[in-house]
N, C-alpha and C positions, 0 to 999 in steps of 0.2 A: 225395572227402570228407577225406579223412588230407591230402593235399596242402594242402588249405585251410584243413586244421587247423594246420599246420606251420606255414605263410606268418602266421597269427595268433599262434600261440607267439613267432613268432622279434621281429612285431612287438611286440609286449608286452613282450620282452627289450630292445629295443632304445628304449622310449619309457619304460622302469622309473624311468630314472634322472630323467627332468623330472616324475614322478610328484607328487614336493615341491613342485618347483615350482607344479603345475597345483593345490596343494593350497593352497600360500602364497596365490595368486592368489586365489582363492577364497576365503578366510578374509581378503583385505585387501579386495575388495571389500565383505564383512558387516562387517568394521571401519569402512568410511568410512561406509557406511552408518548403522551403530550413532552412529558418529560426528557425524552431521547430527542425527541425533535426540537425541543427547545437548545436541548446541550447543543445539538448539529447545527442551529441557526446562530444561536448566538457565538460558538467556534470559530465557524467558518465567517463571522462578520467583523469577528476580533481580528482574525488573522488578516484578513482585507483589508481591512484600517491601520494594522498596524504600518505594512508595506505602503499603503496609501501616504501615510505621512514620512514616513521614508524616502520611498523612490516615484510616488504619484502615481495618480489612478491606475493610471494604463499598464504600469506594469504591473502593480498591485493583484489587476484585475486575472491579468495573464496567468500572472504565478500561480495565487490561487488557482483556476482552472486546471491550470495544469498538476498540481498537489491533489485535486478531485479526483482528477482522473485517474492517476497513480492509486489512488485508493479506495476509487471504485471497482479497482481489478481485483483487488481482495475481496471487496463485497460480493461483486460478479462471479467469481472464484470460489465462496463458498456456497450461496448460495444454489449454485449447478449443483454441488452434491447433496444439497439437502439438509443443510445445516442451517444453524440459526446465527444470524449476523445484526449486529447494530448497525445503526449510519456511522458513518467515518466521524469523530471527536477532532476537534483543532486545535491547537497549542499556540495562541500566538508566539511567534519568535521561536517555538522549538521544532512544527510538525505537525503529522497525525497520524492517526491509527483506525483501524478496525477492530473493534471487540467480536470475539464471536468463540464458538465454542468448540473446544476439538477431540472432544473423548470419542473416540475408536477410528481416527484419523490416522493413516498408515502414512509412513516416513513420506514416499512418494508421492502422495496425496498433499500433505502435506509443503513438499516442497512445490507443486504444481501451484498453488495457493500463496505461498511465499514469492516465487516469480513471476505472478497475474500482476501485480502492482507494475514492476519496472516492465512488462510488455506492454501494459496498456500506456505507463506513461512514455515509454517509446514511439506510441502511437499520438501521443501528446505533439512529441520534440518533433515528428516529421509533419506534422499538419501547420506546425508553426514555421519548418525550414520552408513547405509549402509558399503559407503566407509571403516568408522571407523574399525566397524567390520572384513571386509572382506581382511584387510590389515595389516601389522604390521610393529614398528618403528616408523619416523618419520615422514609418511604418516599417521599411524592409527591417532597420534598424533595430527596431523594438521586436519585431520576431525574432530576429537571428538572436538577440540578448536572451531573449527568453528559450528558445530552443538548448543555448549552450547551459544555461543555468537548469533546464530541466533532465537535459543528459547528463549534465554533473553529479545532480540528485540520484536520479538513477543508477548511477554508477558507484555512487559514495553506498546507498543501500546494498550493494552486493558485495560489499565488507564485510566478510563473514566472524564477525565476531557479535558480540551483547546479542540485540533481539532482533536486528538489521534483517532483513528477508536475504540477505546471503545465507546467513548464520541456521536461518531455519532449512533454506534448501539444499546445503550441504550435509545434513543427515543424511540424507540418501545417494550421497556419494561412495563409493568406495577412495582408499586411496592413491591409486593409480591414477581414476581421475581427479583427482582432487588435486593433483602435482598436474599434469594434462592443462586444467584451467589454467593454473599457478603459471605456466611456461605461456600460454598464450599472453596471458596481460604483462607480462614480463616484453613478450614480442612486441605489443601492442604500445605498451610506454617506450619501447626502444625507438620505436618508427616515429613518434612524436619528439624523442629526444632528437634522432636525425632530421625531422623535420624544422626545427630550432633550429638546430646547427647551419641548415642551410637557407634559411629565410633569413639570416643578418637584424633581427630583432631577441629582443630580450625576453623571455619569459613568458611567452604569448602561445608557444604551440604548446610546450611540454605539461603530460597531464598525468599528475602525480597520482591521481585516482586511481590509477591501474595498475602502477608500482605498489597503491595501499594493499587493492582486495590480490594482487599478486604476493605481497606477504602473508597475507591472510591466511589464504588456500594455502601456503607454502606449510606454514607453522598446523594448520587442521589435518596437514599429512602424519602429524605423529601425537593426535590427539584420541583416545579410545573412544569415540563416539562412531564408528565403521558402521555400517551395516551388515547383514546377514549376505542380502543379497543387493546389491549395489544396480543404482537405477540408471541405465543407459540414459534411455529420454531425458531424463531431469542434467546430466553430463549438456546434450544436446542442446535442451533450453537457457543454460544458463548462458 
């Protein structure tokens, strides 16, 4: 017992000295730590304010929630598989993102993760059509604003081009589908153009967004980025 007390005294003496260190260590992990949280709060407080003196609280308050939510789909999104995600970072006046990490993330996986954002914030836009509906004045008012501007968003991200969560989920397209989508938002802005045409106002139904990510997809049809084997579901989800 004394012998194996010794053998533990003398390591103790001898590991005293990296004691700071293991201590430094320690307290710079709760630093970065502290440190992501701090980026997340102060992001998300810029971006509030900024809208805040813009358009006022209320919608301020809205948008942001609903920019959360869109980017909490990608957090929620990775994290199911097991990956390592930061909190969502905020951009006053440009946005946000999710950092997180994708070595041995397969195309499909991939794009699953790329369109977690515009489902959940689709689930954003209908809780606020919700609200819209279920209220009236200048409450219904401020939902339906909010619900169109958060479909827009959503919709503008399915742009397949730069880093946009189109761009990512059409790796795992083939090009068949990828002309497929390309012909639906083609349809989809035609029915909005008709809709125009016959409402006798000006520029209020037609929604160029779908004309955009329909070029988009159109031009990704003759770009070398195909896959091996082209992901039905991810065709489906998008």
């Amino acid at each position: 017992c004394s012998s194996d007390l010794d053998r533990k005294a003398k390591w103790t003496r001898r590991l005293a000295p990296f004691a700071p260190i293991a201590l430094f260590l320690l307290k710079s992990k709760s630093a970065i730590f502290l440190l992501f949280k701090l980026k997340f709060l102060l992001g998300i407080v810029g971006f509030f304010g900024l809208y805040w003196a813009l358009f006022g609280w209320k919608f301020a308050l809205g948008f942001t929630a609903i920019i959360f939510v869109h980017e909490m789909g990608h957090f929620v999104a990775v994290k199911r598989r097991g990956l390592k995600a930061d909190l969502p970072i905020f951009f006053p006046g440009l946005g946000a993102y999710v950092r997180w990490y994708s070595m041995g993330v397969t195309v499909d996986q991939l794009a699953a993760i790329a369109l977690a954002g515009p489902m959940f914030g689709l689930g954003a836009v209908l809780a606020c059509l919700a609200i819209a509906w279920g209220t009236h004045g200048m409450v219904s008012q401020l939902f339906l604003v909010l619900a169109n501007v958060g479909a827009w968003i959503n919709l503008f991200n399915l742009i397949p081009v730069l880093g946009l969560d189109g761009a990512q989920a059409t790796y795992a397209l083939g090009r068949m589908q990828r002309g497929l989508i390309a012909l639906t938002c083609f349809l989809f802005f035609g029915l909005t153009v008709n809709s125009e045409m016959n409402s006798g106002y000006s520029g209020t139904h037609i929604q160029w967004v779908f004309l955009f990510v329909g070029l988009g997809m159109l031009w990704r049809c003759f770009t070398n980025d195909e896959p091996e084997k082209p992901h039905t579901a991810t065709m489906i989800y998008f």
